[in-house]
TIROMI-822146 format. One record per residue (C-alpha): residue number from 1; x, y, z. Coordinates in nm, 4 decimals. Layout:
[NUM,[X,Y,Z]]
...
//
This chain:
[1,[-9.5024,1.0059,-6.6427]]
[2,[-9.2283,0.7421,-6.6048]]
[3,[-8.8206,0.8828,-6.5679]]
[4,[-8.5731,0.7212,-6.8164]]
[5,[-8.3491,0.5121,-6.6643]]
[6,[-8.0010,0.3927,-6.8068]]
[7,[-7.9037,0.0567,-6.6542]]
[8,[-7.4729,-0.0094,-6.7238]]
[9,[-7.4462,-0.3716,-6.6841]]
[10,[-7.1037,-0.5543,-6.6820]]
[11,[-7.2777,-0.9047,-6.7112]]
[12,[-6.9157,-1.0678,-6.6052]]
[13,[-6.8849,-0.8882,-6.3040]]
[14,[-6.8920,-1.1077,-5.9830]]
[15,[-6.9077,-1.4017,-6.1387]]
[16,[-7.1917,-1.3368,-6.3483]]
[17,[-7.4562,-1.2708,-6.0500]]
[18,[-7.5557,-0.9638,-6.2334]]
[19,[-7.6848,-1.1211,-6.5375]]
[20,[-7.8358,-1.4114,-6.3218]]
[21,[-8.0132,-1.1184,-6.0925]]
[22,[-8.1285,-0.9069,-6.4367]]
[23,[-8.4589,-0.9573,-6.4210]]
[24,[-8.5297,-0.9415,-6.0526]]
[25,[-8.3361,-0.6075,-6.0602]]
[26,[-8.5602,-0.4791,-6.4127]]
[27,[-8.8424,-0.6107,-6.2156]]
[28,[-8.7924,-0.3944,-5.9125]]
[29,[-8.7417,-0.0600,-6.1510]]
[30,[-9.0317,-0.1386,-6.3291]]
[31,[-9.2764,-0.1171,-6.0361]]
[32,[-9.1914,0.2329,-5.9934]]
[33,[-9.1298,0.5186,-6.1426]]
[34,[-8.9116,0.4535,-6.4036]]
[35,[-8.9110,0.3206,-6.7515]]
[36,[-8.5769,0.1106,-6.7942]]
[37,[-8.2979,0.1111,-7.0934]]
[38,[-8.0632,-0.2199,-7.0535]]
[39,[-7.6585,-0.1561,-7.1622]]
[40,[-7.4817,-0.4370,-7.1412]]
[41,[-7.0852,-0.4119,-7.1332]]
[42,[-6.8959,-0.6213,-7.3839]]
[43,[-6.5803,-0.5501,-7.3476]]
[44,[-6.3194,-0.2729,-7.1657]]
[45,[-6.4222,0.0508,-7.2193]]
[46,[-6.7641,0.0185,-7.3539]]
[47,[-6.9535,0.1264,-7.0015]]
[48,[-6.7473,0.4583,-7.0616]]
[49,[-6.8487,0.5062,-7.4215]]
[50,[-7.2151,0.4237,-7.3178]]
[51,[-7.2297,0.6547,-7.0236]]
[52,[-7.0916,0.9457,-7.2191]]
[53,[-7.2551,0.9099,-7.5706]]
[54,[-7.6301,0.7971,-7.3995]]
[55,[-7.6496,0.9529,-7.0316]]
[56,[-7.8106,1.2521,-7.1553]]
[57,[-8.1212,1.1219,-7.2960]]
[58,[-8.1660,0.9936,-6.9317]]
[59,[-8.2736,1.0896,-6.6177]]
[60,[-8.0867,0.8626,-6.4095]]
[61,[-7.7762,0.6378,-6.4846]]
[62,[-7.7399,0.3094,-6.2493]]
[63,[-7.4559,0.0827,-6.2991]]
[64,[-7.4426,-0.3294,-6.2113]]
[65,[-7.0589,-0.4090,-6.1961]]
[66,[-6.7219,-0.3730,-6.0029]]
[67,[-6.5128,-0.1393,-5.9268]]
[68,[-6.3985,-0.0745,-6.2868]]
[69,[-6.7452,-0.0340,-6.4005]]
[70,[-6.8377,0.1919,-6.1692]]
[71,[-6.4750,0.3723,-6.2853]]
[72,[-6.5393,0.3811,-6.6230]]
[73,[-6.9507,0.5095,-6.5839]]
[74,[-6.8458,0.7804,-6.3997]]
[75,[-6.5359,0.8467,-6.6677]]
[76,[-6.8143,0.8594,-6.9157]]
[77,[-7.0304,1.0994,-6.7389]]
[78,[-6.7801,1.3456,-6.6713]]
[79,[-6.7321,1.3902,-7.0247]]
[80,[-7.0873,1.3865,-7.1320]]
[81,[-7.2555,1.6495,-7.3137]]
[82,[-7.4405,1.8470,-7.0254]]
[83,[-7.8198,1.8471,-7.1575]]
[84,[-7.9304,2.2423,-7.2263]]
[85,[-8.1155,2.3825,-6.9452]]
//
């Protein structure tokens, strides 16, 4: 059975690499254990709101961004909703 993974993306980031690398990167998740969910940022504040309303329906969160991304995912964790044991 495949893991859920949450995939942050910040398309802007670096110039845009990460949206021009997308689907190399989904391709490399998908030949393994994990079945992938794509978030893509919008706007300031939207990886935090992601990561904290969504991150506990899945098994592992991966961010593609900058510093601030990686700021505000981990933000948004910290205030998640810790799934029941």
């Amino acid at each position: 059975m495949k893991k859920n993974l949450m995939l942050i993306v910040n398309p802007v980031s670096g110039k845009g690499q990460a949206k021009t690398a997308l689907f190399d990167i989904l391709s490399v998740f998908s030949e393994t254990e994990y079945a992938v969910t794509v978030f893509m940022t919008g706007k300031k504040g939207d990886a935090e709101e992601m990561a904290r309303e969504e991150s506990e329906k899945y098994d592992v969160v991966v961010c593609i961004g900058g510093d601030g991304t990686l700021s505000e995912v981990m933000s948004g964790l910290m205030q998640a909703k810790a799934p029941p044991p």
